[in-house]
C-alpha positions in Angstrom: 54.0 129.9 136.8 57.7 129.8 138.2 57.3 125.8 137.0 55.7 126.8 132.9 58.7 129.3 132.3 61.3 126.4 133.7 59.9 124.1 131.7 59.3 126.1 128.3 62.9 126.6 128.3 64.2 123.6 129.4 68.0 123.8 130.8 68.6 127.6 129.2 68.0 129.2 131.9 71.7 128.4 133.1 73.2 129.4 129.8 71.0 132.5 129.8 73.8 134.6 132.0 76.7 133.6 129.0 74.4 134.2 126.5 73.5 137.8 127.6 77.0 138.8 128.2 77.8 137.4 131.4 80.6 135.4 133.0 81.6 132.3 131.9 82.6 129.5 134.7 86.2 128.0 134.1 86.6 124.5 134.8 90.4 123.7 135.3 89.7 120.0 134.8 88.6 120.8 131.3 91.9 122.5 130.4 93.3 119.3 132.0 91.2 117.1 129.7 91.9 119.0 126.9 95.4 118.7 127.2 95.0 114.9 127.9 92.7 114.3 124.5 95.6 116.4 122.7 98.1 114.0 124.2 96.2 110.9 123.2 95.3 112.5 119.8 99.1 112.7 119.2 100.3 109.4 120.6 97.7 108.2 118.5 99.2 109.9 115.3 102.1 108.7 116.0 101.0 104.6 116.6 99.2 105.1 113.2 102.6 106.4 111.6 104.7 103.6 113.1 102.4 100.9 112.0 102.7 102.4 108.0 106.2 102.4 108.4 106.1 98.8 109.4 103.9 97.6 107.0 105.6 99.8 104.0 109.0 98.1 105.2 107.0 94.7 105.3 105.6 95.2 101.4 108.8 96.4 100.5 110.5 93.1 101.7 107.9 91.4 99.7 108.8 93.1 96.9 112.3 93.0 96.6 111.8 89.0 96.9 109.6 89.1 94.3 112.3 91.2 92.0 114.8 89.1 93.4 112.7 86.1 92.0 112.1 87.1 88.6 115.0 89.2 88.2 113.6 92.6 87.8 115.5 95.7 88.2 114.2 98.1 90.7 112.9 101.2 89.1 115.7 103.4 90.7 118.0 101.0 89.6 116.9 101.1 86.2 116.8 105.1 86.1 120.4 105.3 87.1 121.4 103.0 84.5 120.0 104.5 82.3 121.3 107.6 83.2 124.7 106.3 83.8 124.8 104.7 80.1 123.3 108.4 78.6 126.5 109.8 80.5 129.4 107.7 78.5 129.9 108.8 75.1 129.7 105.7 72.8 130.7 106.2 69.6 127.9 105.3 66.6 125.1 105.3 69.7 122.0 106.6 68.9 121.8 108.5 72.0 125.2 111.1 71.2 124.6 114.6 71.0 123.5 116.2 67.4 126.1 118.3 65.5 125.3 120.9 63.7 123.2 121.1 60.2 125.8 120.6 57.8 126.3 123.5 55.2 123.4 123.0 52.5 121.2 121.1 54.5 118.0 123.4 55.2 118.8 126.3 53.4 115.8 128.6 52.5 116.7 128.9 48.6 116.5 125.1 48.5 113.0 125.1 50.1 111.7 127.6 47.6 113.1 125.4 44.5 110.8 122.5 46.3 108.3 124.9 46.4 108.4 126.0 42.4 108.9 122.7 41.5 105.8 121.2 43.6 104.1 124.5 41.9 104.8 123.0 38.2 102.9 120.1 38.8 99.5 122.2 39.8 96.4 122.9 37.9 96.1 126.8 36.9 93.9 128.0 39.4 95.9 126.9 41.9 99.7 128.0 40.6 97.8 131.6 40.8 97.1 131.2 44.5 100.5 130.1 45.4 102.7 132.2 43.5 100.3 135.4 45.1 
C-alpha cells in the first residue's frame, strides 16, 4: 500500500512538509549560484554594450567617409548652420523678424466695407441673410 500512495504522488511527498507550512531547507550553494548567474548576467550586459559601442563607432566611421565622399553635411552640422545664419540679422532676408501691422492695414471698418461691397454683388435672398 506504502508502494500505491508513493507512486500516485510521484516526488510530492518531499514537498508535502513546505507545502503544508513547514520548513523550508536552505542550500547556501544556491545563494552562491545565484550570486554567480547575477555576475554573469551582468558581465554579460556589459559585453553586449561594449560590442554596440564598437559597432556604432564602426558605422559611424563608415559614415562620415561616405559624407566625406559626396560632400554632405552632417545633420548637426547643418542644424547649427542653420541656426547660426537665423542668428545674424541680414538686412532684406526673408528670415528677419516682422514689424508691426502698419496703421491701416487690418482695420475692422475696412473689413466691413469688403464685406458691403461683396454684399452688392448678391442675389436678394441672400443680401437678407447677411445683412441679419
Amino acid at each position: 500500500m506504502d508502494f500505491v500512495m508513493k507512486q500516485a504522488l510521484g516526488g510530492a511527498t518531499k514537498d508535502m512538509g513546505k507545502m503544508l507550512g513547514g520548513q523550508e531547507e536552505k542550500d547556501p550553494e544556491a545563494d552562491k549560484k545565484k550570486e554567480e548567474l547575477q555576475e554573469a548576467l551582468r558581465q554579460q550586459e556589459d559585453e553586449r554594450k561594449s560590442k554596440y559601442a564598437r559597432m556604432e563607432a564602426e558605422r559611424e566611421k563608415m559614415r562620415q567617409s561616405i559624407r566625406d565622399k559626396y560632400g554632405i553635411k552632417k545633420k548637426e552640422e547643418q542644424e547649427a548652420e542653420a541656426n547660426a545664419a537665423m542668428e545674424v540679422p541680414c538686412e532684406g532676408s526673408l528670415t528677419r523678424p516682422k514689424k508691426a501691422v502698419p496703421a491701416g492695414c487690418g482695420d475692422d471698418d475696412e473689413e466691413e466695407n469688403i464685406l458691403d461691397s461683396v454684399i452688392k454683388y448678391l442675389p436678394g435672398p441672400f443680401q437678407d441673410i447677411f445683412k441679419k
